[in-house]
C-alpha positions in Angstrom: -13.4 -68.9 174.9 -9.8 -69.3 175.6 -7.3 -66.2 176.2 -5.9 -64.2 173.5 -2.7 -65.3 174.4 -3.3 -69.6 174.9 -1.2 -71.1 171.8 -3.3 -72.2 169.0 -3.4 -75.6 167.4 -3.6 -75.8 163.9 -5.0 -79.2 162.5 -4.8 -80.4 159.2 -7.1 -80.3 156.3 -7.7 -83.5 155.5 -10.8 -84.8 156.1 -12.2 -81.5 157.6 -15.5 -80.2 156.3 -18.0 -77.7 157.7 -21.8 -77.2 157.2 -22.8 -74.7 155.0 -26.1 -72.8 156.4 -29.5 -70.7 155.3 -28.4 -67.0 155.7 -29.8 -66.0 158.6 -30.5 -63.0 161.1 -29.8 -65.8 163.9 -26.3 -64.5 164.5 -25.2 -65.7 168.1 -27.6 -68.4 168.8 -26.3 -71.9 169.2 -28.2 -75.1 167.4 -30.7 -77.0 170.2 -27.7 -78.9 172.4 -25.4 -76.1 172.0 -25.9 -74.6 175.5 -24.3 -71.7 176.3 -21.5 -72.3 172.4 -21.6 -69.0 171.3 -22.3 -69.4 167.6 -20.2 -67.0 164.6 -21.8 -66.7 161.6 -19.6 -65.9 158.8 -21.0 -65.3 155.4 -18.5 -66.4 153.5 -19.6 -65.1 149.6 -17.6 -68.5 148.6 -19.5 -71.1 146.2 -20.1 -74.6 148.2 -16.8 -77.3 147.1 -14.7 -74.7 146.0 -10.7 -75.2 147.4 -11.5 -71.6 149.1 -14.7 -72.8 150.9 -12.9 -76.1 152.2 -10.1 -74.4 153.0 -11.7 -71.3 155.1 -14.6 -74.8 156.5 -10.9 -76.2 157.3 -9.8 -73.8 159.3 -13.0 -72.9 161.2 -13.2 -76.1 162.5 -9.4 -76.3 163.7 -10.4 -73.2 165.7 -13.5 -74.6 167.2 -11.2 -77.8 168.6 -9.1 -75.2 170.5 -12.1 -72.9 171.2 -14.5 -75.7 172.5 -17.4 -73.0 173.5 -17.1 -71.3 170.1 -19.2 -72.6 167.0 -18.7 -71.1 163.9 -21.0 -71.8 160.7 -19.4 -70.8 157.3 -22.1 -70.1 155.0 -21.5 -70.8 151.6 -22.5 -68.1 148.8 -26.2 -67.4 147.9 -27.9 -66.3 144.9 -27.9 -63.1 145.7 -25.0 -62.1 148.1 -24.9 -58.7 147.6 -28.9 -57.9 147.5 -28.8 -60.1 150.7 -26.1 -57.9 152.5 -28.1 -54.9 151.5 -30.9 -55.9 152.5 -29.4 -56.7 156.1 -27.1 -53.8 156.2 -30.4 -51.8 156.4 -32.1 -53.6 158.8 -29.1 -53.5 160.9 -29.0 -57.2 161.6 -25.6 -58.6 160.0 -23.4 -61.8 160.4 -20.6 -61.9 162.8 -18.0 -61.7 160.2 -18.6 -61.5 156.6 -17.2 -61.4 153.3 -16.5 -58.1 152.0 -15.8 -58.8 148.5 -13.2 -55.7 147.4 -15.8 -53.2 148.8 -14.3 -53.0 153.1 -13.9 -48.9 152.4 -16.1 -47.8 150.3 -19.0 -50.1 151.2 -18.9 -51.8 154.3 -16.4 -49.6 156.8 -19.1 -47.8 158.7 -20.7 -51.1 159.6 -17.2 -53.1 160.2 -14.1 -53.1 163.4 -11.5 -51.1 162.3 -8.7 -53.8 162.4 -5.6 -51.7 162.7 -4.7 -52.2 165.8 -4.8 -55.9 166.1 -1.4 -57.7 166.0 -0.8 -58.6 163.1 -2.0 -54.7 161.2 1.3 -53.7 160.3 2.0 -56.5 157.9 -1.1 -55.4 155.5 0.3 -55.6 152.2 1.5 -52.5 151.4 -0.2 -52.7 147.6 -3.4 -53.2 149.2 -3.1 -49.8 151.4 -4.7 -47.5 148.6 -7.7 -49.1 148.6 -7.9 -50.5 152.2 -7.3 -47.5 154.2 -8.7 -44.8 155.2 -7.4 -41.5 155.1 -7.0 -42.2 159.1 -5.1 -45.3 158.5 -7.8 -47.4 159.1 -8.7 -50.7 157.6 -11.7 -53.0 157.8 -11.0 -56.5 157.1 -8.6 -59.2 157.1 -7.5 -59.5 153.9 -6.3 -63.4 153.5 -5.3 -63.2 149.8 -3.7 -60.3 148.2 -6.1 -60.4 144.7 -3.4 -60.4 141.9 -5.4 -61.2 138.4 -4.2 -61.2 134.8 -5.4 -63.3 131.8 -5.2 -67.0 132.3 -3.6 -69.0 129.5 -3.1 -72.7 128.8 1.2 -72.2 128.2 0.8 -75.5 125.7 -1.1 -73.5 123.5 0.9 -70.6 123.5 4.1 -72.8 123.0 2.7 -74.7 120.0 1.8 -71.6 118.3 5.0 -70.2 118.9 3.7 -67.1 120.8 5.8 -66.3 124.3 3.3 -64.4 126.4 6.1 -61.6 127.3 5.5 -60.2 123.8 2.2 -59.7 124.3 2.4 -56.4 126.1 -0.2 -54.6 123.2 -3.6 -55.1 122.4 -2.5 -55.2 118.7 0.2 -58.1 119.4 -2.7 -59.7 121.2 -5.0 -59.5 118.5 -2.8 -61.3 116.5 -1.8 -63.9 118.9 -5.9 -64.0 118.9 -6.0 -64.6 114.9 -3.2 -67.3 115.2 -4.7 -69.7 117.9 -8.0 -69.4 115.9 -6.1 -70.7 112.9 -4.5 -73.1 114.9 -8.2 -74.8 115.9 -8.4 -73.5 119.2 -10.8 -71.4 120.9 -8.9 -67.7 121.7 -10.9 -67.2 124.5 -13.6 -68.4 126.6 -16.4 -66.3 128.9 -20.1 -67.0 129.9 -23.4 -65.0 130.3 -24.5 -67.9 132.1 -22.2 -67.8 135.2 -22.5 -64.5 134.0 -19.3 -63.0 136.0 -16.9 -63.8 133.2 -18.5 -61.5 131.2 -18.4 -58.8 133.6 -14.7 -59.3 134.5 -13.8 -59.0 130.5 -15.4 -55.6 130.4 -13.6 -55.1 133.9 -10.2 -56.4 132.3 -10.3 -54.3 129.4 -11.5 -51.2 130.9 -8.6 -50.5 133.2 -6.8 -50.3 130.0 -9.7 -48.0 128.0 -8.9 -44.9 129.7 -6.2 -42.7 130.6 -5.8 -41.2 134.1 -7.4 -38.1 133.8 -10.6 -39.3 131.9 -10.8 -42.0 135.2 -10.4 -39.4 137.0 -13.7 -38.0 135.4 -15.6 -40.7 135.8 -14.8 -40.8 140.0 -16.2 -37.5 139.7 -19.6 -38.8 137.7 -18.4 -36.8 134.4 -19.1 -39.5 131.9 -16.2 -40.3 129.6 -18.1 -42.1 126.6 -14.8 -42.5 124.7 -13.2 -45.5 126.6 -16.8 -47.6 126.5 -17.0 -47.0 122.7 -12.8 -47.8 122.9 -14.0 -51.2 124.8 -17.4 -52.4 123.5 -15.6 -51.9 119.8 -12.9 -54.4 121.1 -15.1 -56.7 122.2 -17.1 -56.7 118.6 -14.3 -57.0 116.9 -13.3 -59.9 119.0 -16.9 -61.4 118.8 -17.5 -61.1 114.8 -14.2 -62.8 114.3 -15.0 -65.5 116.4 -12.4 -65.3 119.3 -15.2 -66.1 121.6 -16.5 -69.9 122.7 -19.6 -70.6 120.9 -21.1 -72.3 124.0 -20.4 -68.7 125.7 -24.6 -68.1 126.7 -24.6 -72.0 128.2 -20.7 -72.4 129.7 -20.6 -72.8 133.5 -17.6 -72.1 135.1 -16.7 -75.8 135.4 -16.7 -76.4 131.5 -14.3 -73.3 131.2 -12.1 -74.6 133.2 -12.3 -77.9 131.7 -11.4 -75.5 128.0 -8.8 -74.1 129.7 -7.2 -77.4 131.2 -7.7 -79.3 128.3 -6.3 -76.5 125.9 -9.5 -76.6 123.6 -9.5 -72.6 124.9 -6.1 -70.5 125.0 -7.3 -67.7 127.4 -9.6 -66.2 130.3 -9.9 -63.1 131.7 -10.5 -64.2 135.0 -9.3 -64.2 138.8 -6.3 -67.0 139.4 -8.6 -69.5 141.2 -9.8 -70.5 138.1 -6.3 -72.3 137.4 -7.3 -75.0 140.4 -10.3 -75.6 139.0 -8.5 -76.6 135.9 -6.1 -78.7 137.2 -8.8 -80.3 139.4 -10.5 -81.4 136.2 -7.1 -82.1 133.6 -4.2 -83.1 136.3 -1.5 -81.9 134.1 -2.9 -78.8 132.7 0.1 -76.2 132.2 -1.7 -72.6 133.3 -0.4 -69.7 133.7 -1.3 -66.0 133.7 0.5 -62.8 131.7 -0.8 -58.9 132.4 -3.3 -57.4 130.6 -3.0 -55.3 127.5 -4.4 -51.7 127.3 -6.5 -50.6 124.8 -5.4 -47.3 124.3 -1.7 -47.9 123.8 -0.6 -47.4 127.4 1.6 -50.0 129.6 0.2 -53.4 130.4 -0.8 -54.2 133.7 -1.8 -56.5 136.3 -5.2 -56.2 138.4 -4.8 -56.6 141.7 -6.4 -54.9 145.4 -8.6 -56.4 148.1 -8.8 -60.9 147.5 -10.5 -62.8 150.1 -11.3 -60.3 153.1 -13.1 -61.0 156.2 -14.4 -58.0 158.6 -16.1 -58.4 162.3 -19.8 -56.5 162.7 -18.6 -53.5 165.1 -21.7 -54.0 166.8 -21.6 -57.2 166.5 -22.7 -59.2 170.2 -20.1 -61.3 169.4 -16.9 -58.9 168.6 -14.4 -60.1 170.6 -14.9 -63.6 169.6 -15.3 -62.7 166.0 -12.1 -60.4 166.2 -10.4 -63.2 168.3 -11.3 -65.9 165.2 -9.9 -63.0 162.7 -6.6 -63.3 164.9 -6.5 -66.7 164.4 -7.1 -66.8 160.6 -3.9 -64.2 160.5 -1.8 -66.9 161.9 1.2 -67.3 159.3 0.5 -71.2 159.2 -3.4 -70.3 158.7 -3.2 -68.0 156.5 -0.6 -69.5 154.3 -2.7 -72.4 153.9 -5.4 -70.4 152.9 -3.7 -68.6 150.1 -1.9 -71.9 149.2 -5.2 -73.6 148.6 -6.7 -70.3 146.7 -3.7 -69.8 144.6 -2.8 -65.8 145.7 -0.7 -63.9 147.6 -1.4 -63.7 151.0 -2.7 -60.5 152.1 -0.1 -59.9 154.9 3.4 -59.7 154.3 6.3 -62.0 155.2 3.6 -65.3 154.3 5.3 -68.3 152.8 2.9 -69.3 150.6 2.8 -72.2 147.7 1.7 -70.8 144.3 2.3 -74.2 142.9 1.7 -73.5 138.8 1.4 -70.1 138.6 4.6 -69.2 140.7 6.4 -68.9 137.4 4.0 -66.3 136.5 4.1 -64.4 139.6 7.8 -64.6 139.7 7.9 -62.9 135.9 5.5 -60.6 136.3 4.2 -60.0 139.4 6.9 -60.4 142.0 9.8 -57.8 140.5 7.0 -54.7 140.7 7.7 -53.9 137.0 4.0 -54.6 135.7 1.7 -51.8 137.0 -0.9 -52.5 139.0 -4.3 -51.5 138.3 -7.7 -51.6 140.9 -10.5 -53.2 139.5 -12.6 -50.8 137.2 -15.7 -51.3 138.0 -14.6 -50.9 142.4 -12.3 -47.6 141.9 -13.9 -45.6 138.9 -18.6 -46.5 138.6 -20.8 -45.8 140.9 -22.3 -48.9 142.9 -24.5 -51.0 141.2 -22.5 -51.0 137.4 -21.3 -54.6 137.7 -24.8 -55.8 136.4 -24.5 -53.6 133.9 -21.3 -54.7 132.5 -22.5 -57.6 132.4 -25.5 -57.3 130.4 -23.9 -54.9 127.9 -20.6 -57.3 127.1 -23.1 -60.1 127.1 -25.0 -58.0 124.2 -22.0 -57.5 122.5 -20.3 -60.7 122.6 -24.0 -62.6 121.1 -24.6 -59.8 118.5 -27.7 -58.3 120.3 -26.5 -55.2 121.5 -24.6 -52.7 119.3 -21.7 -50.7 120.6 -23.7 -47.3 120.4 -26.7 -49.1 122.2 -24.3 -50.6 125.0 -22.6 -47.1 125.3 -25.7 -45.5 125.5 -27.1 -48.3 128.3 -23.8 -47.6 130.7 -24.1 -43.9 130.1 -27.6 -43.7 131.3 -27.0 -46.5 134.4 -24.0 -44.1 135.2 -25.9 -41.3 135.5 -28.8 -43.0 137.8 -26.1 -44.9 140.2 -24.5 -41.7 140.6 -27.1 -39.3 141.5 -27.8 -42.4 144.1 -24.9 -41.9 146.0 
């Protein structure tokens, strides 16, 4: 490997690709020819062909042309990431450098390289400090984007119904922007149960917004605040009964949501900006853009935003200092500006130029002039571990008219109860 100090080279992404491998407890061992190539494996938690993969593939093989003894294998996302990082985080046998996936503190820090001494530390984005450090000042991970989310929106649809998204700062002026585009033909919004996520991140949306501070507060400490689930899974009925929701909502992939979006067959989706590439990969001149998030209990809007794409190095990792050495490298203004570029965020460090292309209207009206509050994600700052799947199943229920909102309430009380004593 090449000193710390030899000036990198930075080769473009054109044409680059990397090969995306079985997760595996082989960390450090080269492929048959290899020799002595020490070998980084980097579980990447990104889905195969998505701009983020290519872009991170990109820039892991620009390092290995300037780090000729250093192979690195970017393993695309599994069926089970998490289960599969439990699984080795107990067997103490993990990558080289993994995905952390908004969970560097309070999941993965004992296992990780504190990273604030490395150059580049003191340009962490200071909005990610809450939930990144330590009460020692210590962070885990290199965060590449800074994970800034809203509700997507196809801004044709909104302009041929006459609705600006600046007025719709309340859930009751969103309802009836809801009522409108469903009068109009369009689809108000679109989710899935199949790549089931999207309905996790609706309950996740909404439930920043379905409790005050003190009754969050509650819930960190495992007091159960039924109130704001009933406040939310009532919402979502509401929504569902009225017929806001895609029909095709149990068989929708991801692709054919972005497709709705681009198109404008859907108006909205509460999900994380990368969706707005996908759409414009599939309709060229789709007009996206994404607006904060309206709180169901009358309180401010607000954007969701904390830990995007983070990478941390093993600690005991036999290959630290090539690992950290790669992390270095991926902090690189030029690097990681690409990075974000192709993933549509903020960088994670400051002082990034970085090309928002569609959305940097959005981010310049609401994001950029710090007037929208910013939220954490609900599920990472207020439920024990292991609520996502629950979300999911409940909202799921709801939205198909097989759960009730007493039932669903009743489901998340009793899997809060269990995850918690857990802890």
């Amino acid at each position: 490997m090449r000193s710390l100090g030899t000036k990198r080279i930075l080769i473009g992404f054109a044409g680059l690709t990397a090969a995306a491998v079985a997760l595996s407890g082989c960390s450090g061992s080269g492929d048959p020819g290899d020799g002595d190539k020490v070998t980084l494996e980097v579980q990447s938690a990104m889905g195969d062909g998505t701009p983020r993969y290519e872009a991170l593939s990109a820039l892991a093989e620009a390092y290995e042309k300037d780090n000729p003894d250093v192979k690195i294998d970017v393993v695309a996302l599994g069926s089970d990431y998490e289960g599969d990082m439990k699984v080795r985080m107990g067997s103490g046998d993990l990558p080289d450098i993994w995905a952390t996936h908004g969970w560097s503190l309070l999941r993965y820090s004992e296992f990780l390289e504190p990273l604030d001494e490395q150059g580049w530390a003191d340009q962490l984005n200071p909005v990610l400090h809450s939930t990144m450090k330590n009460d020692d000042g210590e962070f885990f991970a290199l965060p590449l984007t800074t994970d800034v989310a809203g509700i997507l929106y196809n801004k044709t649809v909104l302009e041929e119904a006459g609705i600006d998204p600046a007025s719709l700062g309340t859930i009751d002026a969103f309802d009836d922007a809801l009522a409108k585009i469903k009068g109009a033909g369009v689809v108000p919004i679109s989710s899935s149960g199949k790549d089931d996520w999207f309905a996790g991140n609706v309950a996740d949306w909404l439930g920043s917004g379905a409790f005050d501070e003190a009754e969050s507060e509650k819930l960190t400490d495992g007091e159960f605040v039924d109130s704001g689930f009933e406040a939310l899974f009532s919402t979502l009925e509401e929504w569902a009964k009225a017929g806001y929701f895609n029909p095709d909502f149990s068989s929708a992939t991801s692709d054919d949501i972005a497709t709705a979006l681009g198109q404008g067959t859907t108006a909205f989706v509460m999900i994380q900006n990368t969706l707005a590439l996908g759409a414009r990969e599939f309709v060229p001149d789709a007009q996206i853009g994404f607006m904060p998030v309206p709180a169901i209990n009358g309180d401010d809007e607000y954007l969701i935003g904390g830990e995007g794409v983070a990478l941390g190095a093993w600690r005991d990792g036999e290959n630290k200092e090539e690992a950290l050495d790669f992390l270095d490298f991926l902090a690189e203004p030029e690097n990681i500006g690409r990075f974000a570029s192709e993933d549509g965020n903020p960088a994670g460090l400051t002082d990034i130029d970085v090309d928002l292309g569609d959305l940097s209207d959005s981010y310049e009206q609401f994001f950029t002039p710090g007037e929208v509050r910013m939220v954490p994600y609900f599920d990472r700052a207020y439920l024990p571990n292991g609520m996502w799947n629950t979300l999911i199943s409940t909202t799921s229920g709801i939205v198909t008219g097989q759960t009730t909102v007493d039932s669903a309430v009743k489901q998340v009380e009793a899997e809060f109860g269990t995850l918690y004593g857990q802890q």
